[in-house]
C-alpha positions in Angstrom: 30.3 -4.8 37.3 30.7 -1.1 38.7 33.1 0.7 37.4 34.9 2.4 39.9 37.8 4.6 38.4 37.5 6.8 35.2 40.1 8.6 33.4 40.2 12.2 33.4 41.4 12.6 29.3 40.4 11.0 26.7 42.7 8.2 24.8 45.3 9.5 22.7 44.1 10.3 19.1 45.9 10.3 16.1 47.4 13.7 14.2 45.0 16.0 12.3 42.1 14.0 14.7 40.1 16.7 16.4 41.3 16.3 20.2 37.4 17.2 21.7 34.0 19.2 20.9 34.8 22.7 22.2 34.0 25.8 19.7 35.8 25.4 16.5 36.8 27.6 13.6 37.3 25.1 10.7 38.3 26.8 6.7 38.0 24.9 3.6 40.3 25.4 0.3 42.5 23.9 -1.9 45.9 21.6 -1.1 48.2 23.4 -3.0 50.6 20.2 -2.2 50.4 17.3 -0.4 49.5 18.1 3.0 50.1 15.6 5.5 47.0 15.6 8.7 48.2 17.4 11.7 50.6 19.9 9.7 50.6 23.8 10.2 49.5 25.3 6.7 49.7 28.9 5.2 47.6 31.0 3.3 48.9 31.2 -0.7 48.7 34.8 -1.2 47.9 35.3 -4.7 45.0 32.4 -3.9 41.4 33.0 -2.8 41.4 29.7 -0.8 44.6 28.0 -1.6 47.2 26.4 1.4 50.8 25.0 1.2 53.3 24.4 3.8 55.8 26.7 5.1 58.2 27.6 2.8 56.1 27.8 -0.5 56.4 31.0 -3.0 54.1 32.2 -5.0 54.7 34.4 -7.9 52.0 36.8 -9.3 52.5 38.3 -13.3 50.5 41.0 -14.8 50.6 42.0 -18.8 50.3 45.4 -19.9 49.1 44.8 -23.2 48.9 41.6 -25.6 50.8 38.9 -27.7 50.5 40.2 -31.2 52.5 37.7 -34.2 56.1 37.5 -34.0 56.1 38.0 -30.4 58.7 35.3 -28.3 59.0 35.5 -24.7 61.6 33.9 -22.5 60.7 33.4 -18.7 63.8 33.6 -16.7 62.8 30.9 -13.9 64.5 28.7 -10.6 67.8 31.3 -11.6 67.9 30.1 -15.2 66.1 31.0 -18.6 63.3 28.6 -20.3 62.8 27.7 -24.1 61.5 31.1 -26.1 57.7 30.9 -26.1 56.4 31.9 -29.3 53.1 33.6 -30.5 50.6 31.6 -31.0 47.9 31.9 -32.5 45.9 34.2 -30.4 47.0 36.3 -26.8 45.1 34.1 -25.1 47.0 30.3 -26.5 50.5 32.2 -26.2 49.4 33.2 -22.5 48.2 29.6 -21.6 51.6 28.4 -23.3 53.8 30.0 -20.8 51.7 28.9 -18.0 52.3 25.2 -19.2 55.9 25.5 -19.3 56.1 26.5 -16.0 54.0 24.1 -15.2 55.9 21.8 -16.3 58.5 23.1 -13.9 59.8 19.8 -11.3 59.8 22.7 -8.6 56.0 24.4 -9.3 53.4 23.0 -7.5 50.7 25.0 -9.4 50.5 28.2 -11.8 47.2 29.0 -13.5 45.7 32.2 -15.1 44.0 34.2 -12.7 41.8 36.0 -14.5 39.1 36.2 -17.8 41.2 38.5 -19.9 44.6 36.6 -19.4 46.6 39.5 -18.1 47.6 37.6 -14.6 49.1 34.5 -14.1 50.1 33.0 -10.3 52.4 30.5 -10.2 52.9 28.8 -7.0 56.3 27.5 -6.1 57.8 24.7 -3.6 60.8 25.3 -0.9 63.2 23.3 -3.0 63.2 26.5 -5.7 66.0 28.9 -4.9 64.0 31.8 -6.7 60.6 32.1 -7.8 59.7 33.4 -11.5 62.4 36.7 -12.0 60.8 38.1 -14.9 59.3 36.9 -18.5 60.8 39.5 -21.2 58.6 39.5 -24.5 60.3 40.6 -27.7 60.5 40.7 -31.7 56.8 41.3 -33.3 55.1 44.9 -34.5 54.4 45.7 -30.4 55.8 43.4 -27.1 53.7 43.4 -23.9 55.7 43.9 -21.2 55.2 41.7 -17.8 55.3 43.1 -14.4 56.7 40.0 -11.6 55.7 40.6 -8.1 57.1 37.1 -5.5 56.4 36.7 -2.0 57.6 34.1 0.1 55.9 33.4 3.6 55.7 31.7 6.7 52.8 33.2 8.2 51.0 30.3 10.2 47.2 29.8 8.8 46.0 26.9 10.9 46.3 23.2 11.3 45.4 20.6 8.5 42.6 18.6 9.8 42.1 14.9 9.4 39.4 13.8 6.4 38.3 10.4 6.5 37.2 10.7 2.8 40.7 12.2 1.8 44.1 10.7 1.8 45.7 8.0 1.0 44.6 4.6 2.8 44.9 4.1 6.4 48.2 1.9 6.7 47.5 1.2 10.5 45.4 2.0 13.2 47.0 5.3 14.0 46.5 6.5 10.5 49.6 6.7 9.5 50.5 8.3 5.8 47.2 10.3 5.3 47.6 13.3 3.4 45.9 15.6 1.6 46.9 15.4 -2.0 47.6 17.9 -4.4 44.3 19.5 -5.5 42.2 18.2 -3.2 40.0 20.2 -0.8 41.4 20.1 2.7 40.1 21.4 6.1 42.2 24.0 7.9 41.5 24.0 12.1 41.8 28.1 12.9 40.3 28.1 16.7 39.6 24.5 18.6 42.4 21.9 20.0 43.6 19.6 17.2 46.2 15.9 18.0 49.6 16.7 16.4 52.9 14.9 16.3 55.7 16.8 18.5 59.3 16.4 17.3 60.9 16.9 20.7 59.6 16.3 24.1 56.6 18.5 25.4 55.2 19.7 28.5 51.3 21.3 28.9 51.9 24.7 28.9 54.6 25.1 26.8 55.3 27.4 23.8 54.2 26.2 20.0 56.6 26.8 17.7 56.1 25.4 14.0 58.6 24.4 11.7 59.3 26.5 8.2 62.5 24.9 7.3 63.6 21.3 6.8 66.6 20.6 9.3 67.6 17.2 9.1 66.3 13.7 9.5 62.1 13.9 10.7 62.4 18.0 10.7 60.3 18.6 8.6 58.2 22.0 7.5 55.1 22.3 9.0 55.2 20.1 11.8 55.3 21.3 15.9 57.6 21.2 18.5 58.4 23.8 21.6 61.7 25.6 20.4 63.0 27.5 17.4 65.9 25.1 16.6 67.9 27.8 14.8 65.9 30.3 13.5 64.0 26.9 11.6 61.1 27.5 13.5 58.7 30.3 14.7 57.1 31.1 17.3 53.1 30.7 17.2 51.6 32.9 19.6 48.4 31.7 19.4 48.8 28.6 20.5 49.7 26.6 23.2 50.1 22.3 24.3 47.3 21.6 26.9 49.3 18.1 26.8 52.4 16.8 27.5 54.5 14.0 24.8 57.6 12.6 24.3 59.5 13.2 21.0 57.8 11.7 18.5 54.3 11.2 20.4 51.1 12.7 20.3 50.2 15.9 22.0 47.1 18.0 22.2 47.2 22.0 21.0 45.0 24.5 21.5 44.5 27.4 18.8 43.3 30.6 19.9 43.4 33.0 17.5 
């Protein structure tokens, strides 16, 4: 039989789904959380390739000079001060002892030593965290390194997380539902191309993207799109736009044009 009527869009996709096969800029790097498909990401300063939702601090600490014996340090942390880390051993142990404490922190997502000689350690910290690290004060022993704390928190819009088929969790229906990016995994990051994403408020082609930074109550949450600030909770993105329209909670296409 002919087919005599054709649609002029393609069926609705799912969020993080690539919406067509225009140019695209596509980055790869490191889920520094998990990272729902669809989301707007940032760039982890402090990070060569590292991205977290909106929200996320990260914390960068530089030694001038080394852990000698009898040394203790006490990282002040979140507001409040952690167990005395004492010497041990060696610079290098006592250096890769306090990043395990504050690994062990419920409210760090990651914190690693940055470099060969163990003088700079990033710690990487989630929106629930009222501060980030304050300050890590060394003291007692012959000589005490002194640590210089430099925290950034930002909401500057990266790109949107891109759907993986090999990533995730498993596909609970056939609109993907629940796939993520976990923690550690590499993710893909759309910069330039048009990309499915959940709205959470009615939208119209042509209207203004504006992604969320702060949680605001029940399915507002960071990182997702919608096409007004809601308080301050959302920003503006200036590069992009919705070349579809949805209702709240639906689908909708948006272009990135950096």
């Amino acid at each position: 039989m002919v087919q005599l009527s054709y649609s002029a869009q393609m069926p609705i996709g799912f969020a993080g789904l690539l919406a067509d096969c225009m140019f695209k800029d596509t980055n790869s790097g490191c889920a520094f959380e998990t990272i729902p498909f669809g989301v707007g990401v940032q760039y982890v300063k402090g990070t060569d390739f590292g991205y977290a939702l909106p929200g996320t601090k990260s914390s960068i600490a530089i030694i001038t000079g080394q852990y000698v014996t009898g040394n203790s340090s006490v990282t002040t942390y979140n507001g409040g001060a952690l167990a005395a880390v004492p010497f041990n051993t060696s610079h290098e142990q006592t250096v890769k002892d306090v990043v395990a404490q504050l690994k062990a922190q419920a409210t760090v997502v990651d914190a690693y030593v940055a470099d060969s000689a163990y003088t700079k350690i990033v710690v990487i910290t989630n929106t629930a965290a009222t501060a980030a690290v304050a300050s890590i004060v060394v003291t007692s022993g012959a000589t005490q390194p002194t640590w210089a704390i430099t925290s950034t928190t930002t909401n500057t819009f990266w790109g949107i997380a891109q759907y993986e088929p090999m990533a995730g969790a498993p596909v609970l229906d056939a609109n993907a539902d629940a796939m993520q990016y976990l923690q550690g995994q590499t993710m893909n990051v759309l910069r330039k191309g048009r990309i499915y994403v959940e709205v959470e408020e009615a939208v119209a082609k042509g209207d203004p993207v504006y992604w969320r930074v702060t949680d605001n109550g029940a399915g507002k949450v960071r990182g997702q799109f919608r096409k007004s600030a809601d308080s301050a909770t959302a920003v503006l993105i200036s590069t992009a736009i919705y070349c579809t329209s949805a209702p709240a909670g639906g689908i909708a296409v948006i272009e990135l044009n950096p």
